[in-house]
C-alpha positions in Angstrom: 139.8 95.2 135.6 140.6 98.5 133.7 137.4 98.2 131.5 135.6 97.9 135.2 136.8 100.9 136.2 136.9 103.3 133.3 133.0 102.1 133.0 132.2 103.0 136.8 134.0 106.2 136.0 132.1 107.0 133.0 128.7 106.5 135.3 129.9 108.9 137.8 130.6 111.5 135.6 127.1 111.1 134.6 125.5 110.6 137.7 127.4 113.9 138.7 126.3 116.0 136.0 122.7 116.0 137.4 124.1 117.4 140.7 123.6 121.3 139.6 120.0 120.8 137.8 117.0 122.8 139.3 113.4 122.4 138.6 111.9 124.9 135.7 110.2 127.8 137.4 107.9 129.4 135.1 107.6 133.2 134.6 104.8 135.3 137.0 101.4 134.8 136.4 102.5 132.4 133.8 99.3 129.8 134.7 96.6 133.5 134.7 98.0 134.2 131.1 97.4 130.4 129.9 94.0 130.4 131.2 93.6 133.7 130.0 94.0 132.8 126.5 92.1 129.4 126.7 89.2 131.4 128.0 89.2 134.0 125.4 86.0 134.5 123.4 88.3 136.2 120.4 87.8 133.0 118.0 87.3 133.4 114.4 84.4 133.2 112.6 85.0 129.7 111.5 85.8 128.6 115.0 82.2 129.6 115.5 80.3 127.7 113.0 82.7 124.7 113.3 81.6 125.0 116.9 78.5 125.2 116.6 77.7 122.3 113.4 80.3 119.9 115.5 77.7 120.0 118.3 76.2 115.7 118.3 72.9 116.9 117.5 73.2 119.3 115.2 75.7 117.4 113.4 73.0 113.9 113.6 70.6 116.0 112.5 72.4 117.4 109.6 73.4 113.9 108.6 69.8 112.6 108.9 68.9 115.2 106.9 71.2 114.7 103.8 70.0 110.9 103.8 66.4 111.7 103.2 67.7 113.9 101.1 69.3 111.4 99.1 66.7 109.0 99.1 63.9 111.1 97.5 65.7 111.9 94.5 66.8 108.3 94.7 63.2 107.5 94.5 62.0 110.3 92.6 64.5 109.1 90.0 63.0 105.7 89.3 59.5 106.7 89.3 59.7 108.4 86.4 62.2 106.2 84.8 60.7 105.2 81.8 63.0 102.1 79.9 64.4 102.6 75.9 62.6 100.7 73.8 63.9 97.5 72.8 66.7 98.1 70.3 69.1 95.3 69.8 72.5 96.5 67.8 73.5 94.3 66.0 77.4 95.0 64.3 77.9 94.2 61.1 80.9 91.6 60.6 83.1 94.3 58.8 83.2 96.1 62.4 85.2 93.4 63.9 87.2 92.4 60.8 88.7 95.9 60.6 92.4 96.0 61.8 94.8 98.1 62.4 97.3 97.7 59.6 99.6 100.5 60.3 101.2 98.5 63.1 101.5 95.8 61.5 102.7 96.9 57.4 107.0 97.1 58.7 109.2 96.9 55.6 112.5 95.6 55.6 114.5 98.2 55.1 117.8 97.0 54.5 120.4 99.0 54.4 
């Protein structure tokens, strides 16, 4: 029973804490400054051109634009492709029967 009520105590001292509190007033003209500032035509230079290429058609068209773009010189590239003549390499057998001795010439140095 003294658990019981050491625990209702503990949530009346809590509960009773929140007796004094008072809603936040803000300062005067508090919501005229806010708007005053989101209304503001002071933005940066960037601000502007991000403003203005963010816009859905300019940025549509931009895209559209760097896909044709990329498909002429796709295309432009393969028309003039001309292929190597046929060249087959052939490597000699000493090519592939060279080694790398170093790694493997240890002594045994003894001591």
């Amino acid at each position: 029973m003294k658990k019981n009520s050491s625990v209702e105590k503990k949530v009346d001292a809590t509960l009773g804490s929140i007796d004094g509190i008072q809603p936040a007033i803000p300062s005067p003209y508090f919501y005229t400054k806010v708007l005053a500032k989101i209304n503001s035509d002071n933005g940066s230079v960037w601000e502007k051109w991000s403003a203005f290429f963010l816009r859905p058609t300019i940025a549509f068209a931009i895209i559209c634009f760097i896909i044709v773009i990329n498909a002429l010189v796709l295309y432009s590239k393969y028309d003039n492709y001309v292929p190597p003549p046929d060249q087959t390499l052939l490597a000699s057998s000493d090519e592939y029967n060279e080694s790398i001795t170093a790694l493997y010439d240890l002594e045994n140095v003894k001591p």
